[in-house]
N, C-alpha and C positions, 0 to 999 in steps of 0.2 A: 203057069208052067215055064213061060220065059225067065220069070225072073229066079227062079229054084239053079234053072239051068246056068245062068249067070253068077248066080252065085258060085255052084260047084266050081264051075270054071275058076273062078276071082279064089279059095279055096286051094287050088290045084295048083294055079301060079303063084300067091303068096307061099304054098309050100315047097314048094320048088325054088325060089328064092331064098328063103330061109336056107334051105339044104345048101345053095352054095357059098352065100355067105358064110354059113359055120365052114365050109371048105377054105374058103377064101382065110376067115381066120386061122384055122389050123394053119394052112401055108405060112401064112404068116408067126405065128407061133415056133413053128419049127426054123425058119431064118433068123427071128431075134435070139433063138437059142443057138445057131453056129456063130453068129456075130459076136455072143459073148462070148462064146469058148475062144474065137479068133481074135479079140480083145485080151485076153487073160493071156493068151500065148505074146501076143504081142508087148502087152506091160512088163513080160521077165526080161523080154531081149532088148527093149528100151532101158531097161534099170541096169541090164548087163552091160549096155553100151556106151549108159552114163558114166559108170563105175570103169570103164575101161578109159575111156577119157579121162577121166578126173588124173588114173594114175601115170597116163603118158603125160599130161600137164606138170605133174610131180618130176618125173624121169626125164623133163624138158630142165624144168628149173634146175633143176641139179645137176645138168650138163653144161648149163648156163653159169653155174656158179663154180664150178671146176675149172671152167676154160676161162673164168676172169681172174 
């Protein structure tokens, strides 16, 4: 009878564990999916800032070569 008892138990906690693990993963599931969306927003405004540079480097040189 002890050891039926010990089982359920053992049973009861392994299932309980499981439950939060799969918790545990969901959380995390749902953070790797803000990180890309914050990712993706973040890749336009770096490309956007690339591209903005590039053309003041342009708008540099060419002030440069006016005023020589």
């Amino acid at each position: 009878m002890i050891g039926t008892t010990a089982e359920g138990g053992m049973l009861i906690l392994f299932g309980i564990v499981i439950v939060f693990l799969l918790f545990v993963v969901k959380l995390m599931h749902t953070r790797i999916n803000q990180l890309l969306s914050e990712m993706n927003s973040l890749n336009g405004k770096v490309n956007l800032t690339s591209n903005e540079i590039e053309q003041l480097t342009k708008n540099v040189e060419e002030f440069k070569n006016i005023k020589i």
